[in-house]
C-alpha positions in Angstrom: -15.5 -2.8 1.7 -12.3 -2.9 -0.2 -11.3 -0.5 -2.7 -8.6 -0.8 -5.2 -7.0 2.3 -5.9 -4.0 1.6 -7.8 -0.6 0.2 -8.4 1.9 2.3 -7.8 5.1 3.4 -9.6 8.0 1.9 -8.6 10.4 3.7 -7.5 8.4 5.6 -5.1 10.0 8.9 -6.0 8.5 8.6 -8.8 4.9 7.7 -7.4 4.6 10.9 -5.4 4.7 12.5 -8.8 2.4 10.0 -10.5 -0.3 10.3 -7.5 0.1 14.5 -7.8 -0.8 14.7 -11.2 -3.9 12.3 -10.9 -4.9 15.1 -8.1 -4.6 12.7 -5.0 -2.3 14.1 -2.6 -4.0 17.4 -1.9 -6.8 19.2 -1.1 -6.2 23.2 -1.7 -4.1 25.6 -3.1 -2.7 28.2 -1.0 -1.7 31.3 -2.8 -0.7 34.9 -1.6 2.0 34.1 1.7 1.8 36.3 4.0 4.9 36.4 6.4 4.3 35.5 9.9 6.4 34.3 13.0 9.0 32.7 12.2 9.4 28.8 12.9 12.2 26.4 13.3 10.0 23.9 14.8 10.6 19.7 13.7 7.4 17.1 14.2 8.0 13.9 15.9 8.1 12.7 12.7 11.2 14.7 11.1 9.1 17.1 9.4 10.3 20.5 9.4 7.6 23.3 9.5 8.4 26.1 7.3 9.2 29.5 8.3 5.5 30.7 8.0 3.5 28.9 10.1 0.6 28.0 9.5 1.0 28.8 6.1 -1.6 32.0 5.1 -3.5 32.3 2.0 -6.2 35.0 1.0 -7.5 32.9 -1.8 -8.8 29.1 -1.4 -9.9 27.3 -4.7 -10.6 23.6 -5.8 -7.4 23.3 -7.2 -4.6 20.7 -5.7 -1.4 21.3 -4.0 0.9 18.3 -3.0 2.0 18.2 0.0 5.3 19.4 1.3 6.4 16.5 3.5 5.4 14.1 0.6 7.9 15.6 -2.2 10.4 16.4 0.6 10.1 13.6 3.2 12.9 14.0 5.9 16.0 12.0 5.2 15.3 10.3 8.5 12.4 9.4 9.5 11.8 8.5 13.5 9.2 6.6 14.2 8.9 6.1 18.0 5.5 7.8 18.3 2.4 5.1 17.2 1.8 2.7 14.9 2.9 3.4 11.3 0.0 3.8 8.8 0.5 3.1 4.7 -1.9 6.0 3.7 0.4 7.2 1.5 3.9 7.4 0.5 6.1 9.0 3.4 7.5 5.8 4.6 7.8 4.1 1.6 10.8 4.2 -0.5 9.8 1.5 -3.1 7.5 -0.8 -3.4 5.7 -4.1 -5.7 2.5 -4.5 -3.3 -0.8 -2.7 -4.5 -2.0 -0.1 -2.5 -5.6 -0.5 -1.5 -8.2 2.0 0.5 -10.9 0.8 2.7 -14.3 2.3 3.7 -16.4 1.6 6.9 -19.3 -0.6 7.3 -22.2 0.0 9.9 -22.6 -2.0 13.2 -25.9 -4.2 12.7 -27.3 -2.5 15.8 -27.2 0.7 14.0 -29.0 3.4 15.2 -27.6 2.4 18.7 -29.4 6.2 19.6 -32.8 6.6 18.9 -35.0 9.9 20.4 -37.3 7.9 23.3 -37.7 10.5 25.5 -40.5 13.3 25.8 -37.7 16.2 25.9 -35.8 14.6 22.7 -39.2 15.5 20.7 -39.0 19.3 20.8 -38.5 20.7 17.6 -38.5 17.5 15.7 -37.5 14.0 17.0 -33.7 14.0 17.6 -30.8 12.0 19.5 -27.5 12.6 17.4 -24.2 14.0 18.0 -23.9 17.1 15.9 -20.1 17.0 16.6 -21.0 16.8 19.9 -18.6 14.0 21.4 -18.2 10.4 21.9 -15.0 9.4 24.1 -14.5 6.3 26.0 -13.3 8.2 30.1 -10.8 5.5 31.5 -11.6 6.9 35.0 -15.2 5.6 34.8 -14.8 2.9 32.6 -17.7 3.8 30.3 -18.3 4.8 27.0 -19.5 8.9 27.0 -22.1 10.4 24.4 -22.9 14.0 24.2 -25.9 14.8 21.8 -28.4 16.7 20.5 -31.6 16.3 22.8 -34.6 18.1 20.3 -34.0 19.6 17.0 -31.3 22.9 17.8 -33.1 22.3 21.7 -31.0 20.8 24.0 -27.7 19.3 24.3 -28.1 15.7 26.4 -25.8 13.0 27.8 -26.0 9.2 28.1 -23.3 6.3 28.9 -23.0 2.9 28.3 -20.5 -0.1 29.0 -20.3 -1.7 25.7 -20.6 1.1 23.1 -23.9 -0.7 21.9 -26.5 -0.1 24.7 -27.1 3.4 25.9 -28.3 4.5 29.0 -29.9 8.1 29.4 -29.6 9.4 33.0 -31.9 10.7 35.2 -29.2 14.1 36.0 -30.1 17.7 38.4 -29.3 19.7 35.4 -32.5 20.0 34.4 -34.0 17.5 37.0 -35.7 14.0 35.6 -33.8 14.1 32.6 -30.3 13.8 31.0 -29.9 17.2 29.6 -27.0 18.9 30.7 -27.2 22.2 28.5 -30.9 23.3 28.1 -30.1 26.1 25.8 -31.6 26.4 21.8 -27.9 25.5 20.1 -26.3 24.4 16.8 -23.4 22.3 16.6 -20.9 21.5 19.9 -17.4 20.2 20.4 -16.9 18.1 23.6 -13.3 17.3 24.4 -12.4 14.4 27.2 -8.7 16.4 27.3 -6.7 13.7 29.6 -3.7 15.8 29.5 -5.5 18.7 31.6 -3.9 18.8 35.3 -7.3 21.4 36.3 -9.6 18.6 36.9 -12.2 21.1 36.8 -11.1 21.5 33.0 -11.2 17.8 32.6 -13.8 18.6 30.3 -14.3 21.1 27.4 -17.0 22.2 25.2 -17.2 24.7 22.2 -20.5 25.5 21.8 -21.8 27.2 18.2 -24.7 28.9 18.7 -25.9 31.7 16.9 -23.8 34.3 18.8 -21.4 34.6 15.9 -18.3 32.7 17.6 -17.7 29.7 19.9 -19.0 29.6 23.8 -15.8 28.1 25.9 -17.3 26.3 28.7 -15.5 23.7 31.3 -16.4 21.0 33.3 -15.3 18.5 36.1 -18.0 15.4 35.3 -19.4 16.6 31.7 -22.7 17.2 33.0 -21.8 20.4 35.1 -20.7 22.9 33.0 -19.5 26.8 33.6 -18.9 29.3 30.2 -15.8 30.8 30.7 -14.8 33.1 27.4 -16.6 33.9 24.1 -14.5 33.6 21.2 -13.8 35.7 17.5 -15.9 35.5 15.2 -17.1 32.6 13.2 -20.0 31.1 11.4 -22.1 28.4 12.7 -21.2 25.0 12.2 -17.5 25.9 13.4 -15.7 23.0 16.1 -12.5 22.8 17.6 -10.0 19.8 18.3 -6.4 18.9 20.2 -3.4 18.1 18.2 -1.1 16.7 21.0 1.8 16.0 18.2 2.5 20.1 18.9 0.6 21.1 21.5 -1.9 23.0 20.1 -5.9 23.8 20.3 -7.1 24.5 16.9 -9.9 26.1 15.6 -11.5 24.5 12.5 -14.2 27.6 11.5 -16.6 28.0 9.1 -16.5 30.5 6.9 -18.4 31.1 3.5 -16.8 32.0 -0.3 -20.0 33.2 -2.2 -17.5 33.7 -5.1 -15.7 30.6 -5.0 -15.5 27.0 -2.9 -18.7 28.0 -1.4 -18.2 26.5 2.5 -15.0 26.0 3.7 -12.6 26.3 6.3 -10.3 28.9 8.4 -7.7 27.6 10.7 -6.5 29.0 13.7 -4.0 27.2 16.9 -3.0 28.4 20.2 -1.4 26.2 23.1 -3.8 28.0 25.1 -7.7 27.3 24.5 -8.8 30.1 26.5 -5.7 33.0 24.8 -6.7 31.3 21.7 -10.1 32.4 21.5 -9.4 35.7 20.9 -9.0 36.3 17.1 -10.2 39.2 15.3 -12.1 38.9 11.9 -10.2 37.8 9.1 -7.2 37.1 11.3 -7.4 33.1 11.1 -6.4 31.8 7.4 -8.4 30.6 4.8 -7.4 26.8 5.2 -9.3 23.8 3.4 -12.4 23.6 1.4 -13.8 20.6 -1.2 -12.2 20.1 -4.1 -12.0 19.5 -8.1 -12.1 15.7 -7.2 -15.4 15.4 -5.0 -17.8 14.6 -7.3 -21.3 16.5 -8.1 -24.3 14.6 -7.3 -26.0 13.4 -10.9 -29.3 14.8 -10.2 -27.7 18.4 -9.6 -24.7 19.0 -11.0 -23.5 22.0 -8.4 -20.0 21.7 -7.2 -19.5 20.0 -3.5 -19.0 22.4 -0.6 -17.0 21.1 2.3 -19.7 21.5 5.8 -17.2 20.6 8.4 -14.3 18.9 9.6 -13.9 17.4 13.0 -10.1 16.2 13.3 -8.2 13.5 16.3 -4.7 12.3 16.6 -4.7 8.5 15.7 -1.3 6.4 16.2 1.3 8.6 14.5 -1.1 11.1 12.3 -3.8 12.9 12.5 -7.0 11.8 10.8 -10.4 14.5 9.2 -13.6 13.3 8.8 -14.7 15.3 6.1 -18.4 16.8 6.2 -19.0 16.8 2.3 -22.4 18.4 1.0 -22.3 17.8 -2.7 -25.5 20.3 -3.2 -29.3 20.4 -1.9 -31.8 18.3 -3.4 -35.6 20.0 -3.3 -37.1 16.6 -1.7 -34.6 16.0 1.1 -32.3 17.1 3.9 -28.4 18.1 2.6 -27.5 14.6 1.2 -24.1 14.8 3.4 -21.4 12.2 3.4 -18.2 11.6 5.3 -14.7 11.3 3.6 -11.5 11.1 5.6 -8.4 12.4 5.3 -4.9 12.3 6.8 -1.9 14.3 7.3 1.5 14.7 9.3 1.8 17.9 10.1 -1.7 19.0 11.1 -2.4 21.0 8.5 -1.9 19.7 5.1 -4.6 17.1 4.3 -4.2 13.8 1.6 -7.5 12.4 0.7 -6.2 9.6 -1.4 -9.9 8.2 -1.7 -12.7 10.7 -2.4 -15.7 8.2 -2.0 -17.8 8.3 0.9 -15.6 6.6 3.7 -18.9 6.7 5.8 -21.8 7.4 3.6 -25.2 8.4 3.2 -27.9 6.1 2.0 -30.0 6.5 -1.4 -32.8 4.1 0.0 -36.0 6.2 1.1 -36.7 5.3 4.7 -33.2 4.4 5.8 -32.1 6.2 9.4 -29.2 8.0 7.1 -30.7 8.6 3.8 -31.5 13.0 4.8 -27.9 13.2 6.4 -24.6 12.0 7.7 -22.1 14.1 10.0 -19.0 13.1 12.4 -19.0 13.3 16.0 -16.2 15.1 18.2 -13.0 12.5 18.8 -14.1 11.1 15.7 -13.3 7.5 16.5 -12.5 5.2 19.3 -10.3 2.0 19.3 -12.4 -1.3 20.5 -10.6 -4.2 20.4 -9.4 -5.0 17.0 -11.6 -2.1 15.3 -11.9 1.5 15.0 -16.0 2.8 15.9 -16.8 6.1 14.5 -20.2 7.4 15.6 -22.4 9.3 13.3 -25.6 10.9 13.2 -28.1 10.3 10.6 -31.0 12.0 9.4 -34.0 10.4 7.8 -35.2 13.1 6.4 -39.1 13.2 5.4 -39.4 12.8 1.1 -40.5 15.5 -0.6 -39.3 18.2 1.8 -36.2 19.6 3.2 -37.0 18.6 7.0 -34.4 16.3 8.8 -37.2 14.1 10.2 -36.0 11.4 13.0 -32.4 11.9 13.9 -30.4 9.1 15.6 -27.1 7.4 16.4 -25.2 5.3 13.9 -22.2 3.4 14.4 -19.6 2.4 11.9 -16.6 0.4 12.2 -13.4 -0.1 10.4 -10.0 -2.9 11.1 -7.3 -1.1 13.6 -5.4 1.1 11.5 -7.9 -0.6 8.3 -7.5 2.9 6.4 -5.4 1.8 3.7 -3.3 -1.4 3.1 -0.5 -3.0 1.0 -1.5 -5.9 -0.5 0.4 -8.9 -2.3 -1.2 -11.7 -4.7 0.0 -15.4 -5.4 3.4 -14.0 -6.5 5.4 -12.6 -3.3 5.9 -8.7 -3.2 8.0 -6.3 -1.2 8.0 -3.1 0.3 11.2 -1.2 1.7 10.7 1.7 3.8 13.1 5.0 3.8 15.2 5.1 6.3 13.7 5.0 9.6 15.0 6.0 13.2 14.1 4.2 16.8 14.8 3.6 20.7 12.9 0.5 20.7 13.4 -3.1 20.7 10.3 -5.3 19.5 8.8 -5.0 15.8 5.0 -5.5 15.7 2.9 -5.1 12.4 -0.9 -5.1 12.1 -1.3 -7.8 8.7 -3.6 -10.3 7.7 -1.6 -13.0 6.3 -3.8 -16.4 7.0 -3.8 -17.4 3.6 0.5 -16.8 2.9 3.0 -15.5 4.6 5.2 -12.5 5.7 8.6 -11.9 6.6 10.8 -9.5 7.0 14.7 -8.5 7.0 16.5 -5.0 8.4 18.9 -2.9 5.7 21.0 -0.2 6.4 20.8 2.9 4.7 22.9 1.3 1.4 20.5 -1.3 1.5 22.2 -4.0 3.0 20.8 -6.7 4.7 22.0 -6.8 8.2 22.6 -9.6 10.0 21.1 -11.9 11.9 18.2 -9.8 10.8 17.5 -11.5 7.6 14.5 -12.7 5.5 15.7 -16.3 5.7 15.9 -15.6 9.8 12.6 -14.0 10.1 10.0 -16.1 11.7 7.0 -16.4 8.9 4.0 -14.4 10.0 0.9 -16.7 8.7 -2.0 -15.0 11.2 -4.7 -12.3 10.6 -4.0 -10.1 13.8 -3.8 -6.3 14.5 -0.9 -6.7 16.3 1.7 -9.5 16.0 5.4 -9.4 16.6 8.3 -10.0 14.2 11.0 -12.1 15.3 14.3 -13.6 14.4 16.6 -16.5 14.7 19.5 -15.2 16.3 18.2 -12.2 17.7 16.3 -11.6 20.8 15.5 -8.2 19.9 16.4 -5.1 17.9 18.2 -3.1 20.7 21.5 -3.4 18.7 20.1 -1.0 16.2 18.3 1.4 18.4 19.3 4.9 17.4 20.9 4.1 13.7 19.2 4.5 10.6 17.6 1.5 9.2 14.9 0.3 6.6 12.3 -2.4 6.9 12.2 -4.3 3.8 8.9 -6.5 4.2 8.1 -9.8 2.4 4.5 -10.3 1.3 3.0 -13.5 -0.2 -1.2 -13.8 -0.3 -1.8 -10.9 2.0 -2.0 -7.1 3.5 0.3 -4.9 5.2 -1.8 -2.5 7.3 0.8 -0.7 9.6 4.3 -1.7 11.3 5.7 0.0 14.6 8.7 -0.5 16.9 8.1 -0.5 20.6 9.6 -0.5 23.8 7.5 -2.9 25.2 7.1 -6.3 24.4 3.5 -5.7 25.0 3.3 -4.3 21.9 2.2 -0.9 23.2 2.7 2.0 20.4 2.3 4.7 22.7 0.6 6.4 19.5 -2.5 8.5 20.4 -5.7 6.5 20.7 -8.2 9.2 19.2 -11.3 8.8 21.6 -9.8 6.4 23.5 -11.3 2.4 23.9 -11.6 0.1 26.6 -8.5 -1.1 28.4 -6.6 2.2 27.5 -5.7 4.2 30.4 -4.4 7.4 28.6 -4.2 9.5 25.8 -1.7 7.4 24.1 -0.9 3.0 23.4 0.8 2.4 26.6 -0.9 -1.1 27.3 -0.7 -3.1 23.9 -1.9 -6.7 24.3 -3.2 -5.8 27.8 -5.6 -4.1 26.0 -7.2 -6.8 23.9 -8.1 -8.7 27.6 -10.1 -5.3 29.5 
């Protein structure tokens, strides 16, 4: 499902304004700094983060705050790590193409998860991640699902080769059936960490009971599973994700403002899962909550609370599913709905489009019409397309009950977040200047029906040669990945390390993400959120190899 959000100003300095005052490039305003540790520390991206890190606030309200990176972008921009999303305006310096924001659409085998077994009956009929996880583990080759087994009963685990068809194992955990935690819970993290050298920390979980904080437990196989710390406190409903950009664990907890945004979030990092568990009440900062822009239902008219929000490194960014609860209806289960957002530094969110990017149905008797929340990794990359798993409630009308709880599966292009899109009449985009130690351009673009080309600038905007418009090879394919090449030029070595822009040409077509690699592969060695088939780490180092698993 396509939606058009709108043209943008040209120049693109200008835009950044333009989008801030429509509301669009922010999500909270932080008020109040409080001085911490210093920081001197710059992203992989050129970012710098400033001196107060993360940045504190004692107050959160609906009201927007643009982004830092976006009204002061670095001068330079390197861009060796992943593929390089148009979800807003940091690489673009000017543009004539039409920005455009894309939604998911659900697999037609949705539920792929339905509660069969005798156990998955306690408390109400339930097989749905609740964050919970869904990775893809290269070591077995198999798709991994951690759920909820029985309403708040049990937390089980199945496996499948194809993403599709799910298989529930017989385990010893609790023998004759696939439950691997048979303790009354609420909401769990599970984290496939492929960067751990303990490979009896291959796996994590951050359970959220109702202890009033997080249960740390580890575990070699993901059925096995030994607590090893408690952490601060928090409220229920709290998870936890990696951000491998800086090395850091981060908390994402709930917390509750009676007297303002209602259910929101508190952040809190630490390179150290374990070290980072132990914060005190209050200590982690008020962070991001739902804002002026998502919209009241019409039948209730209360302001939207933000319920959650699970987070995973994807290419060169890091991607939220937001959890939005826009207010609780008498007759049915909280009417949830997932929005995503973005952002570059792992703190600061854009939610460009605040629609439901996954949503929950308005049809009585549809397997998502009581609920719809993210799982843990939030998405993995199969083949040409991103799968986000979901669980959905069905709710029971005319009472707040959940009802049967399954598995749903959405899908989404590679990179399909956002696109730049031309008409009839050809259209260009020029990036800011840009920094690389690779050799091969790739972009991810559908242009079946016209054409793209592109030429290399320096940073006075001129064309440099043989890299020209006239010598670039036109690009008439729909393909996630496809190179860009030249007559005259074998690769782009010769301008490895200088600052250049990409100025593309766009006739009948979208622009979904460009990247320079190493590899003639076309391998982005960008982070792969839950990983996919044919991936063999945490990052793109296969490219086309992937596509033949």
């Amino acid at each position: 499902m396509k939606r058009d959000l709108c043209r943008l100003v040209r120049p693109r300095a200008l835009a950044v304004v333009v989008l801030a005052a429509l509301g669009i490039v922010a999500v909270i305003a932080v008020e109040q700094p409080i001085r911490v540790t210093p920081s001197t520390e710059i992203l992989y991206n050129g970012i710098q983060l400033p001196a107060d890190w993360p940045p504190r606030s004692t107050n959160l309200t609906r009201e927007l705050m643009p982004l830092p990176y976006l009204a002061s972008p670095p001068q330079i921009i390197p861009i060796d790590i992943g593929r390089q999303l148009f979800v807003d305006d940091f690489l673009i310096a000017e543009t004539t193409l039409t920005q455009t924001y894309h939604a998911t659409e659900f697999h037609p085998a949705t539920p792929v998860l339905k509660p069969d077994k005798p156990w998955e009956q306690e408390g109400g009929p339930t097989a749905m991640p609740f964050s919970d996880g869904v990775w893809y583990d290269p070591a077995d080759r198999l798709f991994k699902l951690w759920y909820m087994a029985g309403y708040v009963r049990a937390t089980a685990y199945a496996t499948s080769k194809d993403g599709i068809h799910w298989d529930k194992p017989a385990l010893d955990v609790k023998p004759g059936t696939n439950i691997v935690l048979d303790d009354m819970r609420d909401s769990n993290v599970i984290w496939l960490d492929l960067e751990e050298k303990d490979p009896r920390r291959r796996y994590k979980l951050l359970a959220s009971a109702y202890k009033g904080g997080l249960g740390v437990r580890f575990s070699p196989d993901g059925i096995h599973w030994t607590e090893v710390a408690m952490s601060g406190p928090c409220g229920e409903r709290s998870s936890a994700f990696y951000n491998p950009f800086r090395k850091v664990w981060v908390y994402s907890l709930r917390e509750n403002l009676k007297e303002g945004v209602g259910r929101c979030r508190r952040y809190w990092e630490h390179p150290d899962l374990i070290a980072g568990a132990k914060w005190v009440a209050g200590q982690p900062t008020l962070w991001v909550g739902a804002d002026k822009l998502d919209p009241p239902r019409d039948d209730l008219k209360t302001p939207s609370q933000l319920y959650n929000l699970d987070c995973v490194a994807y290419e060169s960014l890091m991607i939220g599913l937001f959890d939005i609860w826009p207010g609780q209806p008498k007759d049915r289960p909280k009417p949830n709905y997932l929005c995503v957002g973005f952002s570059r530094d792992g703190f600061h969110w854009q939610r460009p489009d605040h629609r439901p990017f996954i949503p929950v149905s308005e049809k009585q008797g549809d397997w998502n019409w009581g609920n719809v929340q993210s799982a843990g990794g939030c998405c993995l990359v199969v083949g040409d397309q991103l799968w986000f798993y979901v669980s959905g409630r069905a709710g029971i009308p005319g009472s707040s009950a959940s009802g049967v709880c399954t598995t749903g599966l959405a899908t989404l292009r590679r990179d399909g977040f956002a696109s730049m899109d031309a008409g009839k009449k050809e259209a260009t985009l020029t990036t800011r200047p840009v920094q690389f130690r690779g050799e091969h351009l790739f972009v991810n673009a559908d242009a079946k029906a016209g054409e793209l080309r592109v030429e290399v600038l320096d940073r006075d905007g001129n064309v440099i040669k043989p890299f020209t418009r006239l010598n670039c090879l036109p690009l008439r394919a729909d393909k996630t990945l496809q190179a860009v090449k030249w007559e005259g030029a074998s690769s782009l070595s010769s301008l490895a390390g200088k600052p250049v822009k990409f100025r593309f040409h766009l006739r009948n077509g979208a622009l979904y993400a460009f990247w320079v690699s190493p590899d003639a592969n076309g391998a982005s060695h960008g982070y792969v959120a839950a990983g996919g088939p044919g991936f063999t780490n945490p990052t793109d180092t296969v490219g086309l190899a992937a596509r033949g698993r």
